[in-house]
C-alpha positions, 0 to 999 in steps of 0.5 A: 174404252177410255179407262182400258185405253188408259190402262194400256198406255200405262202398261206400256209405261207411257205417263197418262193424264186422264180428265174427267170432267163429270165422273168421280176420281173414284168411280173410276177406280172402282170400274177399273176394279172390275176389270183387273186394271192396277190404276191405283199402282199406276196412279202411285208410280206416277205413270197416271195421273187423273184429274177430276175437272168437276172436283177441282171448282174449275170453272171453265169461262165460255165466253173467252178466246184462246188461253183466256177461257173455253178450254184453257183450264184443260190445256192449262192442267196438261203436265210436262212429260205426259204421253196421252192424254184422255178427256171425258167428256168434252161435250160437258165443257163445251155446253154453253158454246158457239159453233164458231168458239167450240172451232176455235177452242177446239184448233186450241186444244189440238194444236197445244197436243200436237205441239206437245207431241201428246197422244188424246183420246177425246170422249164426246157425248151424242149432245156434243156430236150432234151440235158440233158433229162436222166441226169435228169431224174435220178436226179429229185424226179418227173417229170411233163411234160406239153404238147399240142395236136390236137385232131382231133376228136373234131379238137381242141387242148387240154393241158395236164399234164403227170407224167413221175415221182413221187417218194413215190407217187402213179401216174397215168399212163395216161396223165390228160387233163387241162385247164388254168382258172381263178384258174390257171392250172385246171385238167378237 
């Protein structure tokens, strides 16, 4: 979802940074392949730019405040004149923190977005979710929850795509059923 996200807003010439703080530069690449996405022309235009956390030894201090630490080399690698930004995954930069650091790390973050006037999309794993589910929740403009289930009528397992939050948006109420095909992420 965040690789098509991103290849969208490229399309629409909007610069993207996109952050990934486990994933190699080129494993994504390599999936943006699959599906048809030109990165690598986007990334060589200069409308994306991805920036591997883990493979620039940025070490991320969770034991400082504001732009001393937790989510200061993030903000600190935002350029000037990006549109959108993707982090994947935030949960792996906020292991090691507190409820009330990821709160204050997390306000420093999305205001430093919103005072920037960036669009994000922010990746966060079910680790994340679960330790710091309302906290976020509360912060974030939309949530959108990818899951799996078996369906045992059929006895397959189906994917679905459930908007547990959408400010300003009409948003249905039930989950949508989506496949993965050679479009990316396709609502059934």
């Amino acid at each position: 979802m965040a690789l098509q996200f991103a290849n969208r807003c490229c399309s629409a010439n909007k610069p993207v940074m996109y952050v990934v703080v486990r994933d190699r530069k080129e494993d994504l690449m390599e999936q943006a392949k699959q599906f048809d996405w030109p990165l690598e022309r986007f990334e060589s235009e200069g409308l994306l730019r991805i920036l591997p956390l883990g493979e620039t030894h940025i070490e991320p201090s969770f034991h400082n405040y504001g732009s001393e630490g937790g989510f200061s080399p993030l903000v600190d690698a935002l350029e000037i004149g990006i549109e959108v930004a993707i982090v994947d995954n935030i949960g792996a930069l906020a292991m090691d923190m507190s409820l009330m650091h990821f709160r204050q790390q997390l306000d420093y973050l999305l205001n430093t977005l919103h005072s920037r006037g960036i669009t994000a999309l922010i990746v966060c794993d079910e680790g994340m979710v679960h330790r710091f589910g309302e906290v976020a929740e509360q912060a974030f403009d939309s949530i959108i929850r990818l899951g799996k289930k078996e369906n045992q009528f059929v006895d397959k397992r189906e994917r679905f795509l459930d908007i547990t939050k959408m400010r300003f948006t009409a948003a249905p109420i039930d989950p949508l059923p989506f496949a993965i095909g050679k479009a990316g992420l396709e609502l059934l």
